[in-house]
N, CA, C and O of each residue as an XYZ file, in Angstrom:
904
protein
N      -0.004     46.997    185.240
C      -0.535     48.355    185.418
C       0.608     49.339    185.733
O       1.587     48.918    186.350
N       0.539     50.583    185.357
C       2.051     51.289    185.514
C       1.394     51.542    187.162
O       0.352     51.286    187.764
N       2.734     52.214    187.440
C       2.942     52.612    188.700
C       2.930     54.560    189.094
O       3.903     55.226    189.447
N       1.242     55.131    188.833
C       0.989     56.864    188.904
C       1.716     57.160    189.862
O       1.964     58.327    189.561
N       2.460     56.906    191.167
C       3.395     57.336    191.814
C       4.731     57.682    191.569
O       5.278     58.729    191.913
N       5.227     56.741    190.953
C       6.328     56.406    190.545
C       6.365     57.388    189.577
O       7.286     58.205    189.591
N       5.355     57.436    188.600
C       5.592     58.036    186.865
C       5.657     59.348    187.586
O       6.842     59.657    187.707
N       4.725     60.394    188.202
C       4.598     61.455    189.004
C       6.167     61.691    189.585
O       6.795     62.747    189.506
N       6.537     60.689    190.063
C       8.158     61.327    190.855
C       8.838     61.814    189.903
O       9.519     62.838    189.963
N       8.641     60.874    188.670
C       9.870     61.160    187.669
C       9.463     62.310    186.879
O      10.346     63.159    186.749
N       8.393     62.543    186.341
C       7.933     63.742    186.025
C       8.319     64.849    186.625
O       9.018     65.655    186.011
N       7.962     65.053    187.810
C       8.278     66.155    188.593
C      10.055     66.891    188.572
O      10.269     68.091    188.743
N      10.920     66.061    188.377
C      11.853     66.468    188.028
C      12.377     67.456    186.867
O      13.478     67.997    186.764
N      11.087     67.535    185.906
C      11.140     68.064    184.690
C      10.614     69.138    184.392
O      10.784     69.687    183.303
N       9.569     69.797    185.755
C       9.063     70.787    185.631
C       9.067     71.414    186.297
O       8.948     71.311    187.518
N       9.340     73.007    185.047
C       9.930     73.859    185.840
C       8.660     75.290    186.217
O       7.704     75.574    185.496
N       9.001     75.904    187.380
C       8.506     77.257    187.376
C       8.923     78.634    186.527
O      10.127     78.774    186.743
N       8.583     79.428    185.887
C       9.104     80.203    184.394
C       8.512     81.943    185.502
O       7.397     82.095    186.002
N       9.458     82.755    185.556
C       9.135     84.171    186.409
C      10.479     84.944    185.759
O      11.437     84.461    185.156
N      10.238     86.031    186.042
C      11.182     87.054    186.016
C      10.977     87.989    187.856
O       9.991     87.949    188.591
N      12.295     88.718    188.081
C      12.448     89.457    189.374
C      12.262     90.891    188.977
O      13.141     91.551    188.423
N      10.792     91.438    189.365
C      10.980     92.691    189.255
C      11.411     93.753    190.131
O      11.045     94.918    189.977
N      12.379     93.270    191.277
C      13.060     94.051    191.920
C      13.922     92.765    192.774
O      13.613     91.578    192.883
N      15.125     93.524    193.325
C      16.571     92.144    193.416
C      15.372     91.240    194.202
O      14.740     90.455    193.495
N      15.090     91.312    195.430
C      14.301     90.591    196.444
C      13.009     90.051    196.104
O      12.402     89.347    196.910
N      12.439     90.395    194.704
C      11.216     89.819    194.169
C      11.151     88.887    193.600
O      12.306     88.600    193.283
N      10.335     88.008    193.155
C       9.578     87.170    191.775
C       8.623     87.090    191.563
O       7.654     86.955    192.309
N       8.707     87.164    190.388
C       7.165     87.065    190.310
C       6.732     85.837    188.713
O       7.257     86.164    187.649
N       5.991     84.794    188.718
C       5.998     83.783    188.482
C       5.006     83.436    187.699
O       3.912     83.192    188.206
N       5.248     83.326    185.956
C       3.916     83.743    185.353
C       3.570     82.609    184.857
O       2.701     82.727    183.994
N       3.996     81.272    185.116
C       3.180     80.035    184.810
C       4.387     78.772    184.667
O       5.532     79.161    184.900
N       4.276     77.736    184.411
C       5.361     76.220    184.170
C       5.690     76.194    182.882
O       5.274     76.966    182.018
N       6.877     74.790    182.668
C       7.233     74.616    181.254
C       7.713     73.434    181.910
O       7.686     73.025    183.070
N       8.215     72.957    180.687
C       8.865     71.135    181.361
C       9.861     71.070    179.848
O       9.827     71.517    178.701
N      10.840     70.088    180.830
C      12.458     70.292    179.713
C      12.394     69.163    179.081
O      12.390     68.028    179.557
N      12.334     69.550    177.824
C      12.476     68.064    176.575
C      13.808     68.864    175.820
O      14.013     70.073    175.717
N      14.702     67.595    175.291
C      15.963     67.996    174.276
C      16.769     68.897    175.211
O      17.604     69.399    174.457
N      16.928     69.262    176.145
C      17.891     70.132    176.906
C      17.278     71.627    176.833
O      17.997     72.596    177.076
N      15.860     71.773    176.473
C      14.756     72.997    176.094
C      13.380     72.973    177.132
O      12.733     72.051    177.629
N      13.304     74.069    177.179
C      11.912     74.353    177.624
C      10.799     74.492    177.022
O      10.750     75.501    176.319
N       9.786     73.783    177.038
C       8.678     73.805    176.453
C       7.580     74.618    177.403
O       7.184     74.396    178.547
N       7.229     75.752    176.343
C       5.911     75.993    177.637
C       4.797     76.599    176.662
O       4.215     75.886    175.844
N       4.522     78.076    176.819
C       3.364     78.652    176.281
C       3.788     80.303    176.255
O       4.507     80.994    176.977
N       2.627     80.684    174.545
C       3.369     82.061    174.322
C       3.022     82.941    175.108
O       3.651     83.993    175.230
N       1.705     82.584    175.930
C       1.339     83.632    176.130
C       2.026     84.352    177.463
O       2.116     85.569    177.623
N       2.464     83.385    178.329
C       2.988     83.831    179.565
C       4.079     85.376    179.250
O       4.408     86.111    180.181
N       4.451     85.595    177.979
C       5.353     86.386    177.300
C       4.327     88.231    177.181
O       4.723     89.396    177.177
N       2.816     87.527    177.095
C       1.909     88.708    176.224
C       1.708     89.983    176.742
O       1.350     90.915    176.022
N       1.938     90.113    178.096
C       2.137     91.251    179.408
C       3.756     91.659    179.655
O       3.858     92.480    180.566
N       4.485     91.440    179.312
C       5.869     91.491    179.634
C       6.685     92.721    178.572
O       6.728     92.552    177.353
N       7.203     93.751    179.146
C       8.517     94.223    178.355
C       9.505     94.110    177.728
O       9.646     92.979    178.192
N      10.468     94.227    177.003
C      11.176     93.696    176.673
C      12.243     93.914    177.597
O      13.000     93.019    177.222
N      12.832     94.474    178.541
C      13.472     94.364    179.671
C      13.027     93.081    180.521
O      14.090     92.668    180.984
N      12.154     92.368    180.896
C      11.315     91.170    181.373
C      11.716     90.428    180.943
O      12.433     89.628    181.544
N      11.416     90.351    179.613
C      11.599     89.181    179.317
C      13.190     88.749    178.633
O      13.506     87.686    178.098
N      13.908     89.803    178.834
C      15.538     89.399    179.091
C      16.388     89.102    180.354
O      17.582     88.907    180.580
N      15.515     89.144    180.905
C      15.491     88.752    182.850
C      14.418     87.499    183.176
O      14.106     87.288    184.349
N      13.789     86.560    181.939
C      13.240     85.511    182.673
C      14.220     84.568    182.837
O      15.327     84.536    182.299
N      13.460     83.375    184.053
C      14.389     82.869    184.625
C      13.114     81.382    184.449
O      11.984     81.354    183.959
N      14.082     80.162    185.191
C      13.274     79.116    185.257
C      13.780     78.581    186.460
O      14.952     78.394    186.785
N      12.293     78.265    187.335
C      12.602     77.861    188.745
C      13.430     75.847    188.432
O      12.666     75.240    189.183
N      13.947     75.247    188.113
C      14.303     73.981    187.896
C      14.802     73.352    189.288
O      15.417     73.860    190.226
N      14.279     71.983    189.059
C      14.585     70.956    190.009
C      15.833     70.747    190.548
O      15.388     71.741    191.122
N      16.992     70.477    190.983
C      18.567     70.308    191.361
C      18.606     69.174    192.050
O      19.521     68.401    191.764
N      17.749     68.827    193.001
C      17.893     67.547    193.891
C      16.532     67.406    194.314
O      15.720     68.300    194.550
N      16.335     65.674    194.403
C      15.332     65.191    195.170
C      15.465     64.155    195.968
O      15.791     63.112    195.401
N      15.297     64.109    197.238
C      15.633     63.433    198.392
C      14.167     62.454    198.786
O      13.420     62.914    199.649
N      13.857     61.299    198.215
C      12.961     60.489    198.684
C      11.700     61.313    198.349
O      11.869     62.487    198.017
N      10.386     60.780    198.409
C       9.498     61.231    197.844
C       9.046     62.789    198.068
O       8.257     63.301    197.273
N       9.468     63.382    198.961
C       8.790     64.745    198.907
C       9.776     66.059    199.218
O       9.232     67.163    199.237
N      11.141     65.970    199.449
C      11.917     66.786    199.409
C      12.747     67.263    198.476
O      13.867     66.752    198.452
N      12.512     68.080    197.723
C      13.253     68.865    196.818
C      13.763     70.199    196.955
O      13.356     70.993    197.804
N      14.605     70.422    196.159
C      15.707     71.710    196.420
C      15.196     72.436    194.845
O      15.100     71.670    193.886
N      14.885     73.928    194.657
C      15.387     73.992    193.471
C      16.099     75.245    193.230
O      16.211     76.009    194.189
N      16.685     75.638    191.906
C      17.394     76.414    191.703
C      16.902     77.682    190.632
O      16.233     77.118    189.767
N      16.944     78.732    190.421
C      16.215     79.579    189.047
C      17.629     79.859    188.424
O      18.706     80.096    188.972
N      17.330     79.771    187.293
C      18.503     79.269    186.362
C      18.003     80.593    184.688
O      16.966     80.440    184.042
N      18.942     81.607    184.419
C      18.720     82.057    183.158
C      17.642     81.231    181.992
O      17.357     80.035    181.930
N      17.265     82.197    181.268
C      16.481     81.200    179.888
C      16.467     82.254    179.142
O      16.471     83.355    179.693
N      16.450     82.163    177.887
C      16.321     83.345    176.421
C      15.142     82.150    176.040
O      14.929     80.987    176.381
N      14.347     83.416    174.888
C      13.590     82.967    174.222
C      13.816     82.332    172.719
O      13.955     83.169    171.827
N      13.869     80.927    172.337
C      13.945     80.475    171.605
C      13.172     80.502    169.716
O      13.544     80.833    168.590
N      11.904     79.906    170.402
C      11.258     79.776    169.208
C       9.796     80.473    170.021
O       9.626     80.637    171.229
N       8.814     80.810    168.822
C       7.296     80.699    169.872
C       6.151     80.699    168.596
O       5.985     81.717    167.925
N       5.657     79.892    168.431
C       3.949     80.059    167.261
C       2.935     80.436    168.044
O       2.424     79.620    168.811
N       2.456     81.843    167.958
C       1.709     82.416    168.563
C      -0.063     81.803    168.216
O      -1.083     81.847    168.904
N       0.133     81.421    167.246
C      -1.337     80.832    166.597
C      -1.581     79.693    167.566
O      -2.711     79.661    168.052
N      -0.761     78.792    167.919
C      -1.250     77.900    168.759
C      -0.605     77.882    170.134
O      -0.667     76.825    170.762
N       0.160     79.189    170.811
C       0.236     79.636    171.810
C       1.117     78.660    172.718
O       0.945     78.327    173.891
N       2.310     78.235    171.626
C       3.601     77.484    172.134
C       5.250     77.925    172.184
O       5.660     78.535    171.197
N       5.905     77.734    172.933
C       7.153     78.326    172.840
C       8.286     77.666    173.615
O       8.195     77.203    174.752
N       9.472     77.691    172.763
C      10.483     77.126    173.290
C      11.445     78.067    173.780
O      11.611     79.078    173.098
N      12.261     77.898    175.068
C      13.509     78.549    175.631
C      14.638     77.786    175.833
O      14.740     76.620    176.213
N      15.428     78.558    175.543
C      16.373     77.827    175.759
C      17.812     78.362    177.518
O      17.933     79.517    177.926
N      18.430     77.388    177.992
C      19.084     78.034    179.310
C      20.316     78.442    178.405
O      20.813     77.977    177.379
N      20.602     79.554    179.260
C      21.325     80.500    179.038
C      22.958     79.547    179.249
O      23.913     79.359    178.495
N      22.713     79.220    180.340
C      24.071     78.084    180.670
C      23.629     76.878    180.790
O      23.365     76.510    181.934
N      23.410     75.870    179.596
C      22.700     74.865    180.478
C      23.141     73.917    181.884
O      24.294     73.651    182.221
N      22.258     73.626    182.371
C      23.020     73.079    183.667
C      22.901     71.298    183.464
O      22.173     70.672    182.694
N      23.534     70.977    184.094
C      24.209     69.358    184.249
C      23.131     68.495    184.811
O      22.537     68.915    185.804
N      22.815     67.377    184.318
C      21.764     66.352    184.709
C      20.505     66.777    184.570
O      19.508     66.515    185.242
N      20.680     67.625    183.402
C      18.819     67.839    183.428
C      17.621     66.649    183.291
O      17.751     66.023    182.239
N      17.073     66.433    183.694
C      16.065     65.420    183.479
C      14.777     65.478    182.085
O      13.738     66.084    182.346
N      14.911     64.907    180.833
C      14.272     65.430    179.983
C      12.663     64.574    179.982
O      12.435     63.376    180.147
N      12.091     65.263    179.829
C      10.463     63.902    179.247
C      10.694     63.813    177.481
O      11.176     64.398    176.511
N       9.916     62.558    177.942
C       9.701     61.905    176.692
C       8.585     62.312    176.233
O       7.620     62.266    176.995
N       8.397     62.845    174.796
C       6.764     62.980    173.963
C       6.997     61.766    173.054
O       7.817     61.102    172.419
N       5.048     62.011    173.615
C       4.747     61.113    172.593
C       3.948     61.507    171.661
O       3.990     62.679    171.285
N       2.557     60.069    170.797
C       2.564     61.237    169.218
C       0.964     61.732    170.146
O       0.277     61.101    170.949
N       0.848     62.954    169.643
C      -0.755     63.140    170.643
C      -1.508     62.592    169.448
O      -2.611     62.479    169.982
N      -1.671     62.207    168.307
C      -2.390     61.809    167.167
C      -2.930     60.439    167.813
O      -4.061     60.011    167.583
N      -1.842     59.691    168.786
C      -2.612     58.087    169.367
C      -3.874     58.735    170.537
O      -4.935     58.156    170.769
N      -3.463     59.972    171.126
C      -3.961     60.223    172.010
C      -6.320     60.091    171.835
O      -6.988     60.578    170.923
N      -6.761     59.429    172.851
C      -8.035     58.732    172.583
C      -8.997     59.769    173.481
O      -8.460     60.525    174.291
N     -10.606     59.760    173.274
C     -10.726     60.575    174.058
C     -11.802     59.292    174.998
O     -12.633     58.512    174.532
N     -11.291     59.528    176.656
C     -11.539     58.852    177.660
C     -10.155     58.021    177.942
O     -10.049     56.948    178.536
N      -9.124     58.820    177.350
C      -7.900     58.645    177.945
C      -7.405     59.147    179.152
O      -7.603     60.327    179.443
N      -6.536     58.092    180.189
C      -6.717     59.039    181.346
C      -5.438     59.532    181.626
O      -4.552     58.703    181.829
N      -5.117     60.978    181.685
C      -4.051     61.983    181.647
C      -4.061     62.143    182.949
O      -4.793     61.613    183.785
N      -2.612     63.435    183.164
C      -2.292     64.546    184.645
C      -1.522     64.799    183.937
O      -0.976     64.206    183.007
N      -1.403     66.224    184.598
C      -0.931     67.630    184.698
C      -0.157     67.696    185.501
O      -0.467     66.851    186.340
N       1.233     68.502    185.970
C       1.841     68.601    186.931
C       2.447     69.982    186.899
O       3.516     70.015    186.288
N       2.046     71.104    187.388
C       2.311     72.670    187.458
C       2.168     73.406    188.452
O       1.947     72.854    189.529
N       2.252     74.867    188.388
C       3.175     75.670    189.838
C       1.521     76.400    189.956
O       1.665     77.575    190.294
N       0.406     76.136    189.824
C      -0.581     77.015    189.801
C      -0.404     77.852    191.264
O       0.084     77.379    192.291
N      -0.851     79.013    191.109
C      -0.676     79.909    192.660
C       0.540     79.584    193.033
O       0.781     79.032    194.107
N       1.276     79.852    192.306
C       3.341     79.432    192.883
C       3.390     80.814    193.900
O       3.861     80.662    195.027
N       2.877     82.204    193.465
C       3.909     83.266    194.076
C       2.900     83.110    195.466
O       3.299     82.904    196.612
N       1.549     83.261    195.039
C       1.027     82.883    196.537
C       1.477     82.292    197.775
O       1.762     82.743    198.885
N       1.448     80.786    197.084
C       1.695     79.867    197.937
C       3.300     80.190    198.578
O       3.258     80.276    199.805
N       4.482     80.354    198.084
C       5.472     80.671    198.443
C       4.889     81.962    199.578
O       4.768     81.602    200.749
N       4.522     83.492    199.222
C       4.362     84.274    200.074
C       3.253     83.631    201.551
O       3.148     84.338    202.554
N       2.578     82.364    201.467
C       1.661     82.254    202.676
C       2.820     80.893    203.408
O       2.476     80.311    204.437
N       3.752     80.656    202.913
C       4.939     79.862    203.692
C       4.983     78.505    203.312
O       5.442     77.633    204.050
N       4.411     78.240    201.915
C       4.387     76.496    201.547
C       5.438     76.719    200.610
O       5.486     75.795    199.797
N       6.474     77.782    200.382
C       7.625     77.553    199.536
C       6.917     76.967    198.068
O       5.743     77.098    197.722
N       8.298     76.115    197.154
C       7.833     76.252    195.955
C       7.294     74.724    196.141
O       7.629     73.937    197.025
N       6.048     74.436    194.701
C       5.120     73.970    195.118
C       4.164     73.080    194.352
O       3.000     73.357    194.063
N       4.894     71.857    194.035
C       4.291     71.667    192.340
C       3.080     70.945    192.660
O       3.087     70.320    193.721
N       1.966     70.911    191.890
C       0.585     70.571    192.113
C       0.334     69.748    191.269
O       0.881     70.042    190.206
N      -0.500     68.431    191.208
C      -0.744     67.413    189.956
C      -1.892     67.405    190.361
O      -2.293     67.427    191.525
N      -2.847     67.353    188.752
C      -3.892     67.195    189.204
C      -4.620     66.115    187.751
O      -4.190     66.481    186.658
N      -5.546     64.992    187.699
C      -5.414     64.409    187.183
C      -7.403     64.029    186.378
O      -8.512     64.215    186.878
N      -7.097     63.629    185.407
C      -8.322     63.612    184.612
C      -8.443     62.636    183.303
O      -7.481     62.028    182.834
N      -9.563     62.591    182.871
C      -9.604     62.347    181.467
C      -9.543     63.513    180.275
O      -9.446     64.716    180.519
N      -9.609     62.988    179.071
C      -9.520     63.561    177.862
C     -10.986     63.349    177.162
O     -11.401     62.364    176.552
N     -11.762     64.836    177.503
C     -13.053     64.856    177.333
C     -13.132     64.911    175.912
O     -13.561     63.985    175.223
N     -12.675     66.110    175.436
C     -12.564     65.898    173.796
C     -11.394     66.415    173.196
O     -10.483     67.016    173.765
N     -11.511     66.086    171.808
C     -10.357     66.647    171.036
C     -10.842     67.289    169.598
O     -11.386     66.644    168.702
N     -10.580     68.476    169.570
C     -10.908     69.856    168.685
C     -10.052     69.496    167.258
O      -9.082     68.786    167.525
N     -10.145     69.743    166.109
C      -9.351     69.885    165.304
C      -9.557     71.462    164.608
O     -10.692     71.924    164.728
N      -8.846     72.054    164.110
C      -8.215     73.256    163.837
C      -9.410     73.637    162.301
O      -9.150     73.239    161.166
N     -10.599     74.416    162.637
C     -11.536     74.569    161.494
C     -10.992     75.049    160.178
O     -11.376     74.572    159.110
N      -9.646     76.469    160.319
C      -9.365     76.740    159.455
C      -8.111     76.201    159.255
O      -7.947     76.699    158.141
N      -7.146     75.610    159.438
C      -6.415     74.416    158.661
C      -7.279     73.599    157.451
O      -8.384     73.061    157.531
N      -6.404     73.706    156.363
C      -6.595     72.458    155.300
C      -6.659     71.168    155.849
O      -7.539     70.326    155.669
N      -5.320     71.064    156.757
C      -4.870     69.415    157.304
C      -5.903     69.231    158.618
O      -6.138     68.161    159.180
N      -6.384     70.365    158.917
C      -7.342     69.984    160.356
C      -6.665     68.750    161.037
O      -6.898     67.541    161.058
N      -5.582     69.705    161.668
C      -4.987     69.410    162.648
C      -5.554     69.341    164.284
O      -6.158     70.318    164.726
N      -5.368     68.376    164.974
C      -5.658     68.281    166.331
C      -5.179     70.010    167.007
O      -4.040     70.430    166.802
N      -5.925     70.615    167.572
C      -5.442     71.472    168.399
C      -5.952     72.163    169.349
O      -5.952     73.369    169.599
N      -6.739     70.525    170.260
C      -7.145     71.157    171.441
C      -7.688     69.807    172.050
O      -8.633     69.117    171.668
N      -6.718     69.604    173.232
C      -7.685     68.719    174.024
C      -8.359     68.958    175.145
O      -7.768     69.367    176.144
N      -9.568     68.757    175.133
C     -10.446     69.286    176.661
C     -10.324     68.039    177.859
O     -10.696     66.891    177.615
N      -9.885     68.352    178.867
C      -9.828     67.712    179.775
C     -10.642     67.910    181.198
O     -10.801     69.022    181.702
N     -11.089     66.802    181.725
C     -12.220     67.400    183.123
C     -11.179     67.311    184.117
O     -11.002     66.225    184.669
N     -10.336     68.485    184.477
C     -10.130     68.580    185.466
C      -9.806     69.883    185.959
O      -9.461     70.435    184.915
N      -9.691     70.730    186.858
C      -9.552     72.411    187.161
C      -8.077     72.640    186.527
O      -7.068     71.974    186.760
N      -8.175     73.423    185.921
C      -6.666     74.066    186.470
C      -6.428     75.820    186.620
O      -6.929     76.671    185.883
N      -5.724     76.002    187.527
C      -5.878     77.085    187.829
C      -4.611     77.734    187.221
O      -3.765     77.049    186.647
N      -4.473     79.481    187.405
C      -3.394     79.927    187.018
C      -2.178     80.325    187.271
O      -1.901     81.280    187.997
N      -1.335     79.572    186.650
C       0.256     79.005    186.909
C       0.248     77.570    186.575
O       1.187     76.777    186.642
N      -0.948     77.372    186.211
C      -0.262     75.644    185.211
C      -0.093     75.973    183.922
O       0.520     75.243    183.143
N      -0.564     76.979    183.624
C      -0.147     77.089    181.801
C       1.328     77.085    181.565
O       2.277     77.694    182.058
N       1.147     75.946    180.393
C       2.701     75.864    179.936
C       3.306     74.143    181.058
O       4.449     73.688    181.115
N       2.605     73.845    181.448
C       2.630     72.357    182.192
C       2.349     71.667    181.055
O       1.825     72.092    180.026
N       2.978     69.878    181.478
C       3.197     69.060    180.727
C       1.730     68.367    180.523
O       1.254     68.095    181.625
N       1.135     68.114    179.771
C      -0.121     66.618    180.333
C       0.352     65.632    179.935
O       1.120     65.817    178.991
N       0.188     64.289    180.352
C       1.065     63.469    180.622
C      -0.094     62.268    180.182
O      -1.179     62.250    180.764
N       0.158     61.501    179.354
C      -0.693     60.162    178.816
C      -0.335     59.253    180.424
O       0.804     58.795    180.522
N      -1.125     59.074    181.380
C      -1.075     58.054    182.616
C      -0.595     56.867    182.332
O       0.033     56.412    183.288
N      -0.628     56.145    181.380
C      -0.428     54.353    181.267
C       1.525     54.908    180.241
O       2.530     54.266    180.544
N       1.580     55.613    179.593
C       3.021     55.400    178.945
C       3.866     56.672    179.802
O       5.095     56.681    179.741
N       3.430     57.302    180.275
C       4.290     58.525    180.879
C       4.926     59.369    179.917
O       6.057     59.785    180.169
N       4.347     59.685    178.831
C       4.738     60.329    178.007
C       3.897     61.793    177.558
O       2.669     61.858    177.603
N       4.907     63.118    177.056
C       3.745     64.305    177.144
C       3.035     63.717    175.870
O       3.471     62.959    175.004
N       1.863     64.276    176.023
C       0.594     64.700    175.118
C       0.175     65.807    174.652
O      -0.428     65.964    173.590
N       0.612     66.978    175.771
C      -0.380     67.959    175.550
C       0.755     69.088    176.395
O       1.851     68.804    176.876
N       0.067     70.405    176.371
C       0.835     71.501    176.802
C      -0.373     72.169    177.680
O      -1.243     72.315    176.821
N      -0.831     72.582    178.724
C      -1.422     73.002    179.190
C      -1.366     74.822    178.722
O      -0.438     75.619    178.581
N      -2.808     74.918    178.597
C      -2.729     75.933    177.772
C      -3.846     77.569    178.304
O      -3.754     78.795    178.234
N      -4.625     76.731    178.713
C      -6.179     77.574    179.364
C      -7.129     77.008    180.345
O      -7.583     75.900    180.058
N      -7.370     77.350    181.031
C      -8.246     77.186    182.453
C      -9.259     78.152    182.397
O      -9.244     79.375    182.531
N     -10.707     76.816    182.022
C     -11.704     77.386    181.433
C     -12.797     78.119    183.237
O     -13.190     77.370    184.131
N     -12.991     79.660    183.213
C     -13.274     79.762    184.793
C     -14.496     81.137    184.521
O     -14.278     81.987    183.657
N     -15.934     81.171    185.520
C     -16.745     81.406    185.701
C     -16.948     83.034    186.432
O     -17.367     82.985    187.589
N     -16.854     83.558    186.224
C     -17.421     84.899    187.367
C     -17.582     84.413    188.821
O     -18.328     83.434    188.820
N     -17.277     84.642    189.721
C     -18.101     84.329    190.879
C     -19.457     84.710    191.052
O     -20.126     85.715    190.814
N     -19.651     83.572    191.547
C     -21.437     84.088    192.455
C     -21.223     84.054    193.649
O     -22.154     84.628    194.214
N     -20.491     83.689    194.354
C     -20.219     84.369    195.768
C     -19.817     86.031    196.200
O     -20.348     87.035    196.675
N     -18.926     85.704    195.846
C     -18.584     87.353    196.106
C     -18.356     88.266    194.928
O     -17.232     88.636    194.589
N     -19.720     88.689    194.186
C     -19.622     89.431    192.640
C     -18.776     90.657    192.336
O     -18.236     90.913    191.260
N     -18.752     91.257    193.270
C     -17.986     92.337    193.841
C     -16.887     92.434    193.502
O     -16.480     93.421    192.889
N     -16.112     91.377    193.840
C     -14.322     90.889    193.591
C     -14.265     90.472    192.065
O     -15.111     89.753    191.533
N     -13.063     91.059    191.368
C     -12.628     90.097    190.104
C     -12.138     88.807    190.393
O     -10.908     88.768    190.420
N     -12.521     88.093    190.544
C     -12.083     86.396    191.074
C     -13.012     85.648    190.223
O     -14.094     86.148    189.914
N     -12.666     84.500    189.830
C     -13.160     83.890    189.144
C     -12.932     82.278    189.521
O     -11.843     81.808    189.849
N     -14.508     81.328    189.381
C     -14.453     80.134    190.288
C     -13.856     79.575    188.773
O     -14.029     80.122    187.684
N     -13.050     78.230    189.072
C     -12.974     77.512    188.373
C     -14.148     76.836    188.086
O     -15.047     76.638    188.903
N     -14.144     76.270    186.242
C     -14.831     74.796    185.664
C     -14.359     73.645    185.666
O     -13.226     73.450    186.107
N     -14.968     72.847    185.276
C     -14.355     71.300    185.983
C     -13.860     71.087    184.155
O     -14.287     70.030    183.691
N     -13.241     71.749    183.396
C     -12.561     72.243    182.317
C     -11.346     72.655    182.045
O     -11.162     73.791    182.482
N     -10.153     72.064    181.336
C      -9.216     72.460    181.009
C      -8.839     72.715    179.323
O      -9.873     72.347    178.764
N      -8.213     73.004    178.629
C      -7.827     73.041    177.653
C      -6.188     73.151    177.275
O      -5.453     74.088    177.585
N      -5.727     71.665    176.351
C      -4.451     71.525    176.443
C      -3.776     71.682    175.161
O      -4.606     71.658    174.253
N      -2.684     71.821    174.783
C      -2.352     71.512    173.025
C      -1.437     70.601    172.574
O      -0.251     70.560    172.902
N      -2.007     69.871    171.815
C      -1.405     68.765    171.455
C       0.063     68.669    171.219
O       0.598     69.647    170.697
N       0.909     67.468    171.576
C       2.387     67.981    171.640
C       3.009     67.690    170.124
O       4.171     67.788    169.728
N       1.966     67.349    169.526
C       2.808     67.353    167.999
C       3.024     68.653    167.748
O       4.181     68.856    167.379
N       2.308     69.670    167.812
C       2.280     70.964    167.829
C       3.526     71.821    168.071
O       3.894     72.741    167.341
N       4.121     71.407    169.176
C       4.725     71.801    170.179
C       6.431     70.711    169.251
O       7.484     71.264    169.570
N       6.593     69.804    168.580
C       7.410     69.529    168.208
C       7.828     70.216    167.195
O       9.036     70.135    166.975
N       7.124     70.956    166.415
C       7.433     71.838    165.315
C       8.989     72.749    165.771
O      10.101     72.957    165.284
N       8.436     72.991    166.646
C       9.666     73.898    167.730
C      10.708     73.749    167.594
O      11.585     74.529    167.221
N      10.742     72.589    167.918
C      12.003     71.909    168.701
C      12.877     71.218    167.761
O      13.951     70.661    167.990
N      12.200     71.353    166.592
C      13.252     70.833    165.087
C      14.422     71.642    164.944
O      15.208     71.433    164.020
């Protein structure tokens, strides 16, 4: 049986927080990516609100050291924008300087990927929050099956391009890795966090999470990186 602790440590090394500073003393932190090939893999949309001044000032929060299971250091490190297919809402960056010992993941093909396969996620959801209420930076895993898998209506090749997964995710995991549990390999790109109006407090724009995610397959996401 693999070892979800173990695979989780090593993962975590790979994913990063993705923000730009809109003033010297600020950040502000618009979702994850995780480093395959010496690249960032994440999502287009985190880009769709941004200036073009922004987004020549994003940065990536990355791992630098990890000290036994729960102490880590990290560093925000330059990134330019590489590649991005807006149709299926993927994009590659690349570091500006790359830095030394990056830790890369391995993909695998999402085409093996089954549905009642059991996946996790590992991303910065509520990063700027949590940093401003004093839990610093803050990576969150959260773990599920693979409810279904969508193929692409208007494609000829009806291509895979969407896996639904039961588990929350909130916002700041988009652009996180999903992770096949038994090989430790990506699958999927975290993409949308499917979420409800409140009925508590109707008043507020807040919105409860569904026990719903939606991810994109990482063959998708290899197109990129050719």
């Amino acid at each position: 049986m693999p070892n979800l602790q173990q695979n989780i440590k090593e993962v975590r090394k790979s994913v990063v927080a993705i923000g730009f500073n809109p003033s010297p003393n600020q950040i502000t932190i618009l979702g994850s990516g995780f480093i395959c090939d010496g690249k960032i893999i994440t999502v287009a949309h985190l880009l769709s609100k941004l200036n073009e001044e922004q987004i020549k000032n994003l940065k990536a929060n990355v791992m630098v050291e990890q000290v036994g299971n729960d102490l880590e250091r990290y560093q925000w490190m330059p990134i330019k924008e590489c590649k991005k297919d807006m149709k299926n809402d993927l994009a590659v960056f690349e570091f500006e300087s790359k830095p030394e010992n990056l830790k890369n993941l391995v993909l695998g093909n999402s085409e093996n990927t089954e549905i009642g396969q059991d996946a996790y996620f590992i991303g910065f959801p509520y990063a700027a929050q949590l940093i401003n209420d004093g839990f610093g930076v803050t990576l969150v895993v959260n773990k599920g099956i693979i409810s279904n898998i969508k193929r692409d209506g208007t494609d000829p090749e009806r291509k895979r391009n969407w896996f639904i997964i039961d588990a929350i995710s909130n916002p700041g995991n988009s652009g996180c890795p999903v992770i096949n549990a038994e090989t430790n390999e990506v699958i999927g790109v975290m993409s949308i966090s499917f979420r409800t109006p409140s009925q508590v407090v109707k008043e507020l724009d807040i919105r409860e999470p569904m026990h719903i995610a939606g991810a994109k397959p990482i063959n998708l996401a290899k197109e990129l990186l050719k």
